[in-house]
Structure formats: C-alpha cells, structure tokens
N, C-alpha and C positions, 0 to 999 in steps of 0.2 A: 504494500500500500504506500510505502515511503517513496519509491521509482514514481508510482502514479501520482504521486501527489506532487514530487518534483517537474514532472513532464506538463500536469497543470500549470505550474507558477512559471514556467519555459513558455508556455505558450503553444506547446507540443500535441498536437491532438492525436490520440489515441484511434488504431484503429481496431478493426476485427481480434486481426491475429491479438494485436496486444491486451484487447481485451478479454478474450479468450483464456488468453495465457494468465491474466489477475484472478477470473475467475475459478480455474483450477489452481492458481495456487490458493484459492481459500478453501477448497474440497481437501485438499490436505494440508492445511493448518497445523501446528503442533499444538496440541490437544484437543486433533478434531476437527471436522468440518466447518467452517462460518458460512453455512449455505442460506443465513439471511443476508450477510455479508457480501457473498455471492449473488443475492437478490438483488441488491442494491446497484451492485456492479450493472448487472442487465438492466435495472430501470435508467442509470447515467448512459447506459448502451443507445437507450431508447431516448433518452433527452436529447443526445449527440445527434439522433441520425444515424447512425451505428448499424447497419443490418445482421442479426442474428444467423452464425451456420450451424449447421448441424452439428459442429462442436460445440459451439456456446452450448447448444442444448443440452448436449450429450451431458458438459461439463455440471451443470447446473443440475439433472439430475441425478449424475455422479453424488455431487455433493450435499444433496440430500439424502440418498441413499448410505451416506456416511454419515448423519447428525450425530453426536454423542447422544447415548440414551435408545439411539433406536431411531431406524430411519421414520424421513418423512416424507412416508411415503404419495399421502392426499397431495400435497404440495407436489410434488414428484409427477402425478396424474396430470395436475394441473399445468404444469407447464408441458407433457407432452402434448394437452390438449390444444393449448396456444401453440404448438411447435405447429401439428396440424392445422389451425386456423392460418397460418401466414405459409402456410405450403411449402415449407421446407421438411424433405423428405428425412427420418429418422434410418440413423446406420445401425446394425449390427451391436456398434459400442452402444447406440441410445437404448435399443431394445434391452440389452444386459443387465443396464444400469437399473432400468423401471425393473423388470424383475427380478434384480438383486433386492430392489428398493424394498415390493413388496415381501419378499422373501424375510427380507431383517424387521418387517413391524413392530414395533410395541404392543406388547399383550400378546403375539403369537403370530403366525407366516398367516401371510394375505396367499396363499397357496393356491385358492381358486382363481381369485383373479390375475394372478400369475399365469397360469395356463389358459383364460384369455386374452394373456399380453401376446402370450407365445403363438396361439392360434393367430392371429393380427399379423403378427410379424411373417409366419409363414404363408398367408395369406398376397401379401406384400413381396411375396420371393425375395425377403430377407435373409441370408442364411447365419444360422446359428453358427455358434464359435464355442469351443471350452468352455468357456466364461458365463456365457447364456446355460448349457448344460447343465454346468455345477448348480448354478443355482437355482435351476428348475429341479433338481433333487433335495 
C-alpha cells in the first residue's frame, strides 16, 4: 500500500496490471487476507476508470476465499456475479477460487453449491485443474 500511495503523490496513475498486483498482495497479507482491503482497491479500480480482468476477479475472490476465520464466501458469489454482469469471462483460477471459497465456509462446506459452481464451469468448457479437484473433495 506504501508503493500505491507513493505512485498517488507522483502523480503516477495506476493501471490494470498494477492494480491487480495491490490487490493480490492483500489476498496474502501477513496474517491473512485484507479482502475488504482488496475491496477497496477494486472500488478506486472503478473511480479510476480502471477496467476489471479476469485477474482482478480471480484475485478478489482468491482473497476472500482466504479471510481469516473462514472464507467469505457470499461476498465471493457476489462478485462473481458482477464478474458476469460486465462480461468478463471467468478462468479456471476464478472457478477454483469460488469453490475453494465455498468449500472453507464458516459453520461447515457450502459442498452443494460447490458442485453447482462446478457444473457452471463445465458447462462453460472450463477445464478443471488440480486445484479445482482438490477442492471439490
């Protein structure tokens, strides 16, 4: 946050990649995702002008999927939902992440709707990876 804040007072405008790159460094934060932190980031995304890729997204619900405590996962829907509303197509890492997300819930696995994330995706001719696997078991 210190770089971005410096690039602010520069006059430096921030674009995609770099902001992309802020908001995965807050999915891994030391001690923990700052995935409102990470929220924030995407809403100065959106003040900016900034257009949103399928990383930002990916990123964003990564780091949710890591809150401390236990993902958050509703937040996590929600911004796939807005990924969909502005028609940027969801990759493989995005699909992972939402059913990592729900997979780690608080109170116990969103396990069903995990397995309509996954139908979705393969519906989409997404293809599954490791990553996705593991955590559909």
């Amino acid at each position: 946050l210190e770089v971005f804040g410096e690039m602010k007072r520069r006059g430096v405008e921030p674009d995609t990649v770099t902001l992309n790159a802020l908001i995965s460094a807050m999915e891994k934060a030391p001690g923990g995702s700052q995935w409102e932190k990470a929220l924030e980031v995407f809403g100065e995304m959106e003040r900016r002008g900034v257009e949103p890729s399928t990383v930002t997204f990916s990123a964003l619900i990564s780091a949710m999927e890591k809150a401390p405590g236990g993902s958050q996962w509703e937040k996590a829907l929600e911004v796939f939902g807005e990924m969909e509303r502005r028609g940027v197509e969801p990759s493989t890492v995005t699909f992972s992440a939402l059913i990592s997300a729900m997979e780690k819930a608080p109170g116990g696995s969103q396990w069903e709707r995990a397995l309509e994330v996954f139908g979705e995706m393969k519906r989409r001719g997404v293809e599954p990876d490791t990553v996705t696997l593991n955590a559909l078991i």
